[in-house]
PALUMMAR-889678 format. One record per residue (C-alpha): y, x, z. Coordinates in nm, 2 decimals. Each point is the difference from the previous one (the first is absolute). Layout:
BEGIN
<r><north>Y</north><east>X</east><up>Z</up></r>
...
//
This chain:
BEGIN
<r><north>0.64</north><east>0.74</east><up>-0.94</up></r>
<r><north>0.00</north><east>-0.33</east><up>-0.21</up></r>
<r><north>0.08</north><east>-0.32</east><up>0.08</up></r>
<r><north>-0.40</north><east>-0.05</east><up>-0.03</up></r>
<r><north>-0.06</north><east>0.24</east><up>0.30</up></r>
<r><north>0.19</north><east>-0.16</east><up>0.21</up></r>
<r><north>-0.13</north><east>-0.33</east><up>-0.03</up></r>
<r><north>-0.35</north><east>0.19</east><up>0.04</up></r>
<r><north>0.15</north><east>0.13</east><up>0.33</up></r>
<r><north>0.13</north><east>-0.32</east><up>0.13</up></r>
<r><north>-0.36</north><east>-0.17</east><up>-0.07</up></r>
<r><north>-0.16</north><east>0.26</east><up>0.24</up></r>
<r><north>0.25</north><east>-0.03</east><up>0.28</up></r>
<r><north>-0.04</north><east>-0.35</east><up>-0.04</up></r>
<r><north>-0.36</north><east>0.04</east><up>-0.02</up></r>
<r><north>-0.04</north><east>0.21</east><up>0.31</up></r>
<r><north>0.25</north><east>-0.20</east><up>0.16</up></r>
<r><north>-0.24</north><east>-0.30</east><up>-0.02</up></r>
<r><north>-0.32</north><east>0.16</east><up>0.07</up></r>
<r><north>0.19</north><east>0.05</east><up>0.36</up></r>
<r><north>-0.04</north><east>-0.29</east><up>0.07</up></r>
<r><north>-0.34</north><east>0.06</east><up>0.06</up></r>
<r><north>-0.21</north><east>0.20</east><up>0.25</up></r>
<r><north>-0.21</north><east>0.18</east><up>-0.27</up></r>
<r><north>0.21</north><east>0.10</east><up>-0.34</up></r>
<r><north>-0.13</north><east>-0.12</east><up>-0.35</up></r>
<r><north>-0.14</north><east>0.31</east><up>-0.21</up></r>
<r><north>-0.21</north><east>-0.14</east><up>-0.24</up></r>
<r><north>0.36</north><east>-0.16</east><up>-0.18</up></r>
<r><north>0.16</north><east>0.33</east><up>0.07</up></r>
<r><north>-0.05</north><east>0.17</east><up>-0.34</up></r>
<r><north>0.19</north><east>0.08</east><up>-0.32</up></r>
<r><north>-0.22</north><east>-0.27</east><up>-0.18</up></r>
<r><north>0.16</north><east>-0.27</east><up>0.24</up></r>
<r><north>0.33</north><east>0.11</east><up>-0.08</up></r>
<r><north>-0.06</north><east>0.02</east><up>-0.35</up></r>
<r><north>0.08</north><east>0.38</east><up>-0.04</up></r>
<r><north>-0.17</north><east>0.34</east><up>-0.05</up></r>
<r><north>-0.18</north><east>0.15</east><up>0.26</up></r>
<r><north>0.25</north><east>0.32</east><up>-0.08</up></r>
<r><north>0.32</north><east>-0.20</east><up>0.06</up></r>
<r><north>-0.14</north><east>-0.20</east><up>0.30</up></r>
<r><north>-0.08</north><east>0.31</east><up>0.20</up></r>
<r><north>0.36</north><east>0.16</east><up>-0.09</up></r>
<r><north>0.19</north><east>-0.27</east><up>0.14</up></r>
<r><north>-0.22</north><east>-0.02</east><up>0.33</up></r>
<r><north>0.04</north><east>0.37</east><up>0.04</up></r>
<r><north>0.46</north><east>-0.09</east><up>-0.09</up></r>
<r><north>-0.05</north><east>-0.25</east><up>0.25</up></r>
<r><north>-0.22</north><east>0.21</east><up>0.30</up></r>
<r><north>0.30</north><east>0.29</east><up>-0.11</up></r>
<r><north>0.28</north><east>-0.24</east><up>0.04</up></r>
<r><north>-0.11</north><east>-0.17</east><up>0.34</up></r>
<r><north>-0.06</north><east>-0.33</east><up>-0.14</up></r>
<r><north>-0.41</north><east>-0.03</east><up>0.09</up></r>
<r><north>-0.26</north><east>0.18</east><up>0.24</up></r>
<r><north>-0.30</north><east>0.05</east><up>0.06</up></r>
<r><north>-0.08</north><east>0.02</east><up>-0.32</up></r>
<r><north>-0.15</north><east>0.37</east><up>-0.15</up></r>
<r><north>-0.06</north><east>0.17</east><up>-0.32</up></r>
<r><north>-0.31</north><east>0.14</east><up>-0.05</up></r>
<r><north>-0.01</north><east>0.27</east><up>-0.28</up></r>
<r><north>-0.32</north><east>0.18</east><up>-0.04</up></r>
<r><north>-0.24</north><east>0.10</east><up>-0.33</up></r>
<r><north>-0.07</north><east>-0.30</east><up>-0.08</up></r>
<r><north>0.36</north><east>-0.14</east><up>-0.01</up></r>
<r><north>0.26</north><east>-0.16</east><up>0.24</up></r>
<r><north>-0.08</north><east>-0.36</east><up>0.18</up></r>
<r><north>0.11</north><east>-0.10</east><up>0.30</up></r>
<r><north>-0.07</north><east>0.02</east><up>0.36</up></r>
<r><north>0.14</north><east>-0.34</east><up>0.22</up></r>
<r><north>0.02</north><east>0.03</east><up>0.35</up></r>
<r><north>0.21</north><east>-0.31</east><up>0.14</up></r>
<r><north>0.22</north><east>-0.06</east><up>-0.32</up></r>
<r><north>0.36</north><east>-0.15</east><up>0.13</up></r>
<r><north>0.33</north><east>0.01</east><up>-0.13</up></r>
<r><north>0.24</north><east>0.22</east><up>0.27</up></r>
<r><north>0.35</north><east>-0.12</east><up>0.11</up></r>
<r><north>0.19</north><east>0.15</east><up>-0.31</up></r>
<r><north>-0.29</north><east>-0.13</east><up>-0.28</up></r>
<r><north>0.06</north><east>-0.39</east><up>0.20</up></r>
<r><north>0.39</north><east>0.06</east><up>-0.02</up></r>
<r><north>-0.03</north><east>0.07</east><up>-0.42</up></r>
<r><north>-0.20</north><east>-0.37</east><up>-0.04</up></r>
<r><north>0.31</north><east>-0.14</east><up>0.20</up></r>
<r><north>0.27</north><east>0.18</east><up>-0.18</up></r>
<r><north>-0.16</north><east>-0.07</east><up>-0.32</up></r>
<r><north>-0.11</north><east>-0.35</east><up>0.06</up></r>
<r><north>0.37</north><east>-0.05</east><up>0.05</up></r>
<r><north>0.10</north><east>0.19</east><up>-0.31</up></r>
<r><north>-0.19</north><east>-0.22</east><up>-0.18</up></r>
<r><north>0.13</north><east>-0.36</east><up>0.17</up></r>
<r><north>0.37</north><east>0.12</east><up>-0.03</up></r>
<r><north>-0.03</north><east>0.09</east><up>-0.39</up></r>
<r><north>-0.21</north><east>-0.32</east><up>-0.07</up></r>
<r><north>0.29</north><east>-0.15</east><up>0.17</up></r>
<r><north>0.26</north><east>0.15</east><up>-0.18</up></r>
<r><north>-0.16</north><east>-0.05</east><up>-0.33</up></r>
<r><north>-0.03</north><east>-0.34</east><up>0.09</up></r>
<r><north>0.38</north><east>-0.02</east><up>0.04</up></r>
<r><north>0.12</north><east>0.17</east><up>-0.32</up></r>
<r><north>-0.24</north><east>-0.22</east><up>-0.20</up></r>
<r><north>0.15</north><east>-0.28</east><up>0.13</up></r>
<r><north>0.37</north><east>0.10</east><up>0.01</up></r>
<r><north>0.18</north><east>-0.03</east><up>-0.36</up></r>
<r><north>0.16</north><east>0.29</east><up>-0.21</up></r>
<r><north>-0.22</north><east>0.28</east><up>0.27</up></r>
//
């Protein structure tokens, strides 16, 4: 996976995460066009991320006409809320530490 993918991934965790917050999630934004990527790649990662553990209620469809996707109660599980944190963190700690080094002579 490239570096590109996983920013892709994080977006729709995040996404999903903030369409929690609501009583009725928001499909009409939930496409590859919103996230600026091919309809191919979008439904890959969703299918990596449904495999993984990260998202449910989220389906596949693949019929004659192509794949698309089925949502029944999108919402991120236990595992898919623990990546945003660990990664959110990640992110904090080596802004942090790059912060640091820029400021510290001869690093």
């Amino acid at each position: 996976m490239t570096v590109d993918n996983f920013k892709l991934i994080f977006r729709i965790l995040k996404y999903i995460e903030a369409c929690m917050e609501y009583e009725s999630f928001d499909d009409d934004n939930f496409a590859a066009s919103h996230f600026g990527v091919s309809k191919a790649l979008f439904l890959n990662i969703l299918q990596t991320l449904l495999e993984a553990g990260y998202i449910s209620g989220i389906k596949i469809v693949i019929d004659k006409c192509g794949s698309d996707i089925a949502l029944i109660n999108p919402h991120l599980t236990v595992a898919g809320m623990e990546y945003l944190a660990d990664n959110t963190m990640m992110k904090k700690a080596y802004r942090l530490l790059k912060g640091i080094k820029d400021i510290t002579p001869g690093a």
